[in-house]
KEROKOL-940523 format. One record per residue (C-alpha): residue in three letters; z, y, x. Coordinates in steps of 0.5 Angstrom, whole numbers, padded with zeros to 4 digits, always signed. Example, Ala and Ser with C-alpha at 12.3 -4.5 7.8 and 13.67 -1.06 7.14 Angstrom:
# residues 2
Ala+0016-0009+0025/Ser+0014-0002+0027/
This chain:
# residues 478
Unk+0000+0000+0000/Unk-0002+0007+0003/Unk+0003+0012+0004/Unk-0001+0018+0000/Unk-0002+0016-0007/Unk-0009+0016-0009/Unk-0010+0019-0017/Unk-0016+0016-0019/Unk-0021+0018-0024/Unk-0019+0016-0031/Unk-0027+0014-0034/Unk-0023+0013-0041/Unk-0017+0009-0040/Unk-0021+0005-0034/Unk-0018+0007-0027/Unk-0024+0009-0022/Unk-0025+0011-0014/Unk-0030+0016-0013/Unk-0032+0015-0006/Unk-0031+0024-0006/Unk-0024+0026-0006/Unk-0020+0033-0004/Unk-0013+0032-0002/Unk-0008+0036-0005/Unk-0003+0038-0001/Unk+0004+0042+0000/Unk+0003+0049+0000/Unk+0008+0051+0007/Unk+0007+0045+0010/Unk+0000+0043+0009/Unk+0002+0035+0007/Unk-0002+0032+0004/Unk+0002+0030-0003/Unk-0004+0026-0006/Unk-0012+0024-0006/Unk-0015+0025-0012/Unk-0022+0022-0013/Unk-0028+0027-0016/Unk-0034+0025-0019/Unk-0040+0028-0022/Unk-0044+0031-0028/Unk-0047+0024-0028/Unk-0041+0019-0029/Unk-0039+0025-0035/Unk-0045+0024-0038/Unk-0045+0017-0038/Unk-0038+0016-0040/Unk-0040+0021-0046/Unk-0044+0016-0050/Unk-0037+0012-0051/Unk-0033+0017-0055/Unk-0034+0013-0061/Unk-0029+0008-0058/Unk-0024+0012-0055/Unk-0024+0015-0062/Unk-0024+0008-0066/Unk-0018+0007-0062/Unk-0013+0012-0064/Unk-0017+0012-0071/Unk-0012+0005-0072/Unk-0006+0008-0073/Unk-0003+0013-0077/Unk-0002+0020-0076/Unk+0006+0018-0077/Unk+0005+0012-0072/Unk+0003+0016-0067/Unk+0008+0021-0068/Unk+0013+0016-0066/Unk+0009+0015-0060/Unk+0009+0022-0058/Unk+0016+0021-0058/Unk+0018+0015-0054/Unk+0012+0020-0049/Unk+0017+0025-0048/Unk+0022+0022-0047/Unk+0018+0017-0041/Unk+0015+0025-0039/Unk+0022+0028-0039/Unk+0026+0022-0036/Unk+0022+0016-0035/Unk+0019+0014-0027/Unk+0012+0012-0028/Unk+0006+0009-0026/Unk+0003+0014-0021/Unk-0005+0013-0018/Unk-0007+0005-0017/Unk-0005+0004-0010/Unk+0002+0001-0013/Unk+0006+0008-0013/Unk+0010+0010-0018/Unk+0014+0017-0020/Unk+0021+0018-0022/Unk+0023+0026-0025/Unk+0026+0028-0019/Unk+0020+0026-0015/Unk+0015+0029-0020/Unk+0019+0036-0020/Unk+0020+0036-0013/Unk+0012+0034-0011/Unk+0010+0039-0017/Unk+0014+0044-0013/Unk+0011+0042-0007/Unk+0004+0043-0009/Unk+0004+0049-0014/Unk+0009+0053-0011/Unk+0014+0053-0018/Unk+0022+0052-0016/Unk+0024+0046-0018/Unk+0028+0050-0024/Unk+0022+0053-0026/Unk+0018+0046-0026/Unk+0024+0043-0030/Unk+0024+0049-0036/Unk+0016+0047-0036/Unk+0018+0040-0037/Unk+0024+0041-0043/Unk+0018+0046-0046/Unk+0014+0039-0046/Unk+0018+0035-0048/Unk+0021+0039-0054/Unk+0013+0040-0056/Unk+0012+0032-0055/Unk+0019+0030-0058/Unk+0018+0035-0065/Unk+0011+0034-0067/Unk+0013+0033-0074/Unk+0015+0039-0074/Unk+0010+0043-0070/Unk+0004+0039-0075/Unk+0008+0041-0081/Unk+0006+0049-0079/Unk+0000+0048-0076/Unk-0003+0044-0082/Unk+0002+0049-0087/Unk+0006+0042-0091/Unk+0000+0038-0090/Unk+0001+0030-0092/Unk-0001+0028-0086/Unk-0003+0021-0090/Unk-0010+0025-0093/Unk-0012+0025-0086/Unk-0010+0017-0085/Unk-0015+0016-0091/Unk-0020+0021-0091/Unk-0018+0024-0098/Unk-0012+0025-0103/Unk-0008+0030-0107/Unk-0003+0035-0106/Unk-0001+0041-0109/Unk-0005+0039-0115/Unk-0012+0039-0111/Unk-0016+0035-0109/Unk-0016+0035-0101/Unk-0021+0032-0095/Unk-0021+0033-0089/Unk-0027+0031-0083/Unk-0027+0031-0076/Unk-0030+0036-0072/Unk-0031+0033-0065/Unk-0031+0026-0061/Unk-0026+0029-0057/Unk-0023+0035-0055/Unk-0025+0037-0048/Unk-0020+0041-0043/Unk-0022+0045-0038/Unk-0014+0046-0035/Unk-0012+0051-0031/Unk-0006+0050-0024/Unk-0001+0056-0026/Unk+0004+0053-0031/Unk+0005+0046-0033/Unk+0007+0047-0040/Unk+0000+0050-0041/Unk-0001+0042-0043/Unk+0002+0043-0049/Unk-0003+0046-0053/Unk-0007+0039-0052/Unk-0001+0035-0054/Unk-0001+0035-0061/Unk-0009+0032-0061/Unk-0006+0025-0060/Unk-0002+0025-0067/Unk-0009+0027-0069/Unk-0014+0022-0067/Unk-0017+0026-0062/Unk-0018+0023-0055/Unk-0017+0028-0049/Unk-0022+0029-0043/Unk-0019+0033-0038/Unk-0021+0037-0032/Unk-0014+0037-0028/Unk-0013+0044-0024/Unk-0015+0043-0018/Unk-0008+0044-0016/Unk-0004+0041-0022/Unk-0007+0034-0024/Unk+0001+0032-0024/Unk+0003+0033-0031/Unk-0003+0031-0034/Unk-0003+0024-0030/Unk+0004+0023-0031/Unk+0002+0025-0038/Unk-0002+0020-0040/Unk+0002+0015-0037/Unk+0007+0017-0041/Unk+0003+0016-0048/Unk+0001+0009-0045/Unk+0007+0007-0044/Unk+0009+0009-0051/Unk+0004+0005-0054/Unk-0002+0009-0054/Unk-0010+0006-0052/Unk-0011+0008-0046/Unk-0019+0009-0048/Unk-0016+0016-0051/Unk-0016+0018-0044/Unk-0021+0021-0040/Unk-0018+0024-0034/Unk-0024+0027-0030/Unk-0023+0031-0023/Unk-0030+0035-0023/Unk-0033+0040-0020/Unk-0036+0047-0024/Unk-0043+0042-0027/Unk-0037+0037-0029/Unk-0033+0042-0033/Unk-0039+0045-0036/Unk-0041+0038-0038/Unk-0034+0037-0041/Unk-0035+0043-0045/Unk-0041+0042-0048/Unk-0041+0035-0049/Unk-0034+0034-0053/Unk-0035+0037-0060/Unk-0029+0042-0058/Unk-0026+0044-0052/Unk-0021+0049-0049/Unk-0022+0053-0043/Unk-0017+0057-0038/Unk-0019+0063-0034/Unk-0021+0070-0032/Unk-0024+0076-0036/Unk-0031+0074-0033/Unk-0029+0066-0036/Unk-0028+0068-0042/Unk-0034+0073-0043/Unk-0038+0067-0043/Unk-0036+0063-0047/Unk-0034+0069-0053/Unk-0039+0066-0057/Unk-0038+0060-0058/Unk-0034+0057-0063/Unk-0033+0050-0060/Unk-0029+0053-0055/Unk-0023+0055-0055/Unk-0020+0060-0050/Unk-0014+0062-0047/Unk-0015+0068-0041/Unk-0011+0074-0040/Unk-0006+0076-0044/Unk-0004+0083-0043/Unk+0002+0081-0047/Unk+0007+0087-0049/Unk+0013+0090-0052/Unk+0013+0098-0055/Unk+0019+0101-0056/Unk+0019+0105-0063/Unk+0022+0112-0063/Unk+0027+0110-0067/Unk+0030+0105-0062/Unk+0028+0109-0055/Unk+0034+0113-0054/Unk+0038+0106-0054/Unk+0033+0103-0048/Unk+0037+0101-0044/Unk+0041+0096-0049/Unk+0033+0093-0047/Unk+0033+0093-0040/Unk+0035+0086-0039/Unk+0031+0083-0045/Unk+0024+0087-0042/Unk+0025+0085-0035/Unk+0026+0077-0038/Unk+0019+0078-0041/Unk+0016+0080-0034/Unk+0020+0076-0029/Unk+0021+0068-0033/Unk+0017+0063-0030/Unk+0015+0067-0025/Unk+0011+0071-0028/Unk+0006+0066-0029/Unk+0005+0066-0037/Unk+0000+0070-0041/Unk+0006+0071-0045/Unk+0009+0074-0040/Unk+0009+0082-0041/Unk+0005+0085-0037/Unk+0006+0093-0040/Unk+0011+0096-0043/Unk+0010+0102-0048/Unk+0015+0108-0049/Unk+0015+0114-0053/Unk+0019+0118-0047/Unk+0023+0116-0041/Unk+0017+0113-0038/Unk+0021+0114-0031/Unk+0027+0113-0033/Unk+0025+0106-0036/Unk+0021+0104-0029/Unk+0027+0106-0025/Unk+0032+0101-0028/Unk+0027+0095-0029/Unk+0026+0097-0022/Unk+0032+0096-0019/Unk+0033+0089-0023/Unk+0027+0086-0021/Unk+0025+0090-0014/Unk+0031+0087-0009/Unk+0029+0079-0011/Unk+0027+0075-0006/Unk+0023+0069-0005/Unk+0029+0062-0005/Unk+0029+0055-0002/Unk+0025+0051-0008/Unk+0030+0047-0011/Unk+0035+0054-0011/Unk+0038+0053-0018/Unk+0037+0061-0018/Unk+0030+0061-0016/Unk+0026+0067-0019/Unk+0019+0066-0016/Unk+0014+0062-0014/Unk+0010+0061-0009/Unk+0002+0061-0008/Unk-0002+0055-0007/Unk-0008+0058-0007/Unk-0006+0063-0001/Unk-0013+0067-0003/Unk-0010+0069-0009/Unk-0004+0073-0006/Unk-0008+0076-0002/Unk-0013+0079-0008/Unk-0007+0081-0012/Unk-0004+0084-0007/Unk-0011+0089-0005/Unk-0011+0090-0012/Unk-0005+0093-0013/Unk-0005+0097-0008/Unk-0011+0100-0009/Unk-0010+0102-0016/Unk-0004+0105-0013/Unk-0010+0109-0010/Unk-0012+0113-0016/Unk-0007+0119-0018/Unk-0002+0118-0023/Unk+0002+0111-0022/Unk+0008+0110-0017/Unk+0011+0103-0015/Unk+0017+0104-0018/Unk+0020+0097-0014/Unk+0018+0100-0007/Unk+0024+0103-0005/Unk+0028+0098-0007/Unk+0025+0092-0005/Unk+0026+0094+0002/Unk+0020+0091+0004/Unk+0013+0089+0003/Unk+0011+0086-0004/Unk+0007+0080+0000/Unk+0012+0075+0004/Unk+0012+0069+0007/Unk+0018+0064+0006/Unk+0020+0057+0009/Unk+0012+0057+0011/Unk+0010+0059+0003/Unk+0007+0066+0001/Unk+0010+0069-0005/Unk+0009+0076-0008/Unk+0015+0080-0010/Unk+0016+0084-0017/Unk+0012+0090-0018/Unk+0014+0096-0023/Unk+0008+0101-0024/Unk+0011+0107-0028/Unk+0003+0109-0030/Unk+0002+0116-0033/Unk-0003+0115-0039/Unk-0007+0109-0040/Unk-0012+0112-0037/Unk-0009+0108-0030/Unk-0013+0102-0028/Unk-0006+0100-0026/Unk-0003+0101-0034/Unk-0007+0094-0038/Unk-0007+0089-0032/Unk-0004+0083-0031/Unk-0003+0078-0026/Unk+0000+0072-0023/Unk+0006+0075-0021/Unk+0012+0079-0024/Unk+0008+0085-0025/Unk+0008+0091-0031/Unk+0007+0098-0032/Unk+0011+0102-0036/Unk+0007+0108-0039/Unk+0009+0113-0044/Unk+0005+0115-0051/Unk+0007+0117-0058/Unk+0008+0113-0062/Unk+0003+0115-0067/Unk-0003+0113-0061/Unk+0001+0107-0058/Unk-0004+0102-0063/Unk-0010+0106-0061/Unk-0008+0105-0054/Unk-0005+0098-0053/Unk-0012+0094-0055/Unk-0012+0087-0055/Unk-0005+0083-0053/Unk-0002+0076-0055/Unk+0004+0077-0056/Unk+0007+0084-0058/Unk+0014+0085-0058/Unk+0016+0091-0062/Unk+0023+0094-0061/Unk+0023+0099-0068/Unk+0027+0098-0074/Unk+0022+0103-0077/Unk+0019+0100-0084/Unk+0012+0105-0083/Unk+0011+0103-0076/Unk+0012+0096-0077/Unk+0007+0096-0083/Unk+0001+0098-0079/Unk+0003+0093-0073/Unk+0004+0087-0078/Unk-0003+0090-0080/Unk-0006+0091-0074/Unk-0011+0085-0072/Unk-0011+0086-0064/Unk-0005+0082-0063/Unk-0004+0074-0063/Unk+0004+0074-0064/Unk+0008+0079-0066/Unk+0015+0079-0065/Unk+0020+0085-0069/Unk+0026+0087-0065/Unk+0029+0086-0058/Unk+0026+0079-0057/Unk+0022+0077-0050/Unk+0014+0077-0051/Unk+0016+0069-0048/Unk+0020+0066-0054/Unk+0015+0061-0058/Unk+0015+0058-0064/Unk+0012+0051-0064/Unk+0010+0051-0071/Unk+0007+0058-0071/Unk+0002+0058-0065/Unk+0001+0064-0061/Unk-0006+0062-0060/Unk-0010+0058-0063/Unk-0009+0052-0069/Unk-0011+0046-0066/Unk-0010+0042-0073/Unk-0016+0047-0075/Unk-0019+0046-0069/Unk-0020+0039-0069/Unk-0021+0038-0076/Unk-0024+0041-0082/Unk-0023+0041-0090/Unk-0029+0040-0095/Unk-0030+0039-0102/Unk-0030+0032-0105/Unk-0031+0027-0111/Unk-0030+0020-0113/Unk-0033+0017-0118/Unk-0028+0011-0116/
């Protein structure tokens, strides 16, 4: 048995060595963790034509069964060792957080939190399908029709798989596809180049819990590959950047999940209190290291703009990259060291253009890009931008970042544009009439209320009972 672990590809439940691999190794130290196989548009292509199987496997059991399963999954995820690649290697929890902390730059209590989220998300799916589906009997799935609320109900589905092209920035992000099991769908999923461990531990988690393996692609592929997943599956999620997403704007199939620009506006009822809020604004900027798109990466205030930027400042400047199994451990590293060094330029070349201060700067005490035990990180910025005419006032990057910008009330929803989640911190009936009304924000939360709490059973972004199957009229004559 080799000492590196082989992920190979998973060709519908098949285990595949491609004779192209990449190594996936420690961001500090440069071991290497895993071998994981790659193949081609071609393989897809072929394995593509046997979506109907993999379909027929799940389609044996009920919804209910398959919820029981999940179940048992999240348990095996969040506690279970598990197979890990083919050459007889096996993973504990403990050995998952620690080599996904290794390879991603997470700490460990960031990886730990990401894995109760799945859980939870796995371990409720009942509940999560019941929102979703707005009180469906999930029994008129298993029989194609049925009644219910007094009218006649039936329901089809919309593809032969839900294609995933995942991203390496957060391991949670997988549980937007989990409730696609309990529905019937099989998955195919292109890993993060960085990230394949959730979703391979994933995997064996369901299979260990009793569901076909058929329902299971796992498909490490190059950019034609993730193209071919795209276009094939019927329907699809992609993660990506603003550029990502523009080219994929139009097509309905495909679900996207970029930038956020998630928010939290201060009304003017509530501002001269601003500072009962600190601690719940820096929360929403710094939890998970800042790598969500539910993070806020603005804060919009009708006054005290300055004052505001200050106190978040000294909360979030002083912290400092820790040890990755540090309980306390605010940052995360970058895998993809690149990718500091772009942000980095980014910011400090808005920082160029009149009218934004780092607010951080003086008390960070040194630069934002540090190296650490061998790890590059990206300490927390705090922009105080005088208008959002700034091009520092709406961005969001992969770090603890946010701009503070000053605005009336009256132009806040002129001004804001599209945001996925909004916390407003108003009691002011008008005002929030117009942001319950506005049609620019995914998620709204009323009150001081992180923009990172979730409801499971209200998405933020996207239904997938809706995505992946959809209602028609019916009639029978027996």
């Amino acid at each position: 048995m080799s000492n590196v672990p082989h992920l190979p590809v998973l060709r519908l439940g098949r285990s595949y060595e491609s004779l192209d691999k990449l190594e996936i190794k420690d961001h500090r130290t440069g071991e290497v963790k895993a071998v994981v196989s790659s193949i081609n548009a071609g393989i897809l292509r072929k394995d593509f034509r046997k979506l109907g199987v993999a379909r027929a496997a799940l389609k044996k059991f009920t919804v209910a069964q398959l919820v029981a399963m999940s179940a048992k999954a999240g348990e095996f995820f969040l506690n279970g060792t598990l197979p890990l690649g083919d050459k007889g290697h096996t993973q504990s929890a403990d050995e998952y957080v620690a080599t996904l902390s290794s390879t991603s730059g997470l700490p460990h209590v960031m990886v730990r939190r990401n894995m109760t989220k799945i859980h939870y998300a796995l371990t409720h799916l009942d509940v999560i399908l019941n929102g979703l589906s707005r009180g469906l009997d999930m029994r008129i799935i298993d029989r194609g029709f049925g009644e219910q609320f007094g009218t006649k109900l039936s329901f089809f589905p919309t593809c032969e798989a839900l294609g995933l092209v995942m991203p390496s920035n957060s391991p949670a992000v997988n549980s937007l596809w989990l409730p696609a099991i309990a529905l019937k769908t099989p998955v195919v999923i292109k890993p993060g180049r960085d990230e394949p461990w959730t979703p391979f531990r994933l995997i064996q988690a369901f299979i260990a819990a009793g569901v076909p393996s058929e329902a299971f692609g796992f498909y490490p592929t190059d950019h034609e590959g993730a193209g071919e997943i795209l276009k094939s599956c019927g329907r699809a999620l992609i993660f990506g950047d603003k550029n990502t997403m523009a080219q994929y704007a139009n097509n309905p199939a495909i679900q996207l999940h970029g930038p956020g620009w998630s928010k939290i506006l201060i009304g003017d009822d509530c501002i001269e209190n601003w500072r009962d809020y600190i601690d719940v604004i820096a929360g929403a900027i710094s939890d998970n290291g800042g790598r969500s798109c539910i993070n806020a990466s603005a804060v919009v205030v009708p006054k005290y703009a300055a004052e505001i930027a200050d106190a978040l400042a000294q909360k979030l400047g002083p912290i400092q990259p820790t040890r990755n199994d540090d309980p306390n451990a605010r940052l995360s590293g970058f895998a993809n060291v690149k990718m500091a060094d772009f942000i980095d330029a980014q910011i400090e070349d808005g920082l160029k253009t009149p009218g934004a201060t780092d607010a951080t700067a003086k008390y960070r005490g040194g630069p934002r890009k540090v190296e650490f035990e061998g790890g590059v990180y990206l300490r927390p910025t705090i922009v105080h931008c005088e208008s959002f005419a700034h091009p520092l006032s709406n961005k969001e990057f992969l770090c603890p970042y946010a701009s503070v910008v000053q605005c009336p009330q009256s132009e806040m929803l002129g001004k804001i544009g599209y945001s996925l989640a909004v916390s407003a911190i108003t009691k002011d009936a008008k005002f929030i009439g117009e942001l319950e009304a506005f049609g620019e924000i995914d998620r709204l939360n009323i009150g001081p209320i992180s923009t990172m709490a979730i409801s499971w059973d209200q998405p933020h972004e996207g239904n997938m009972f809706e995505f992946l199957w959809k209602r028609r009229s019916i009639e029978r004559a027996w």
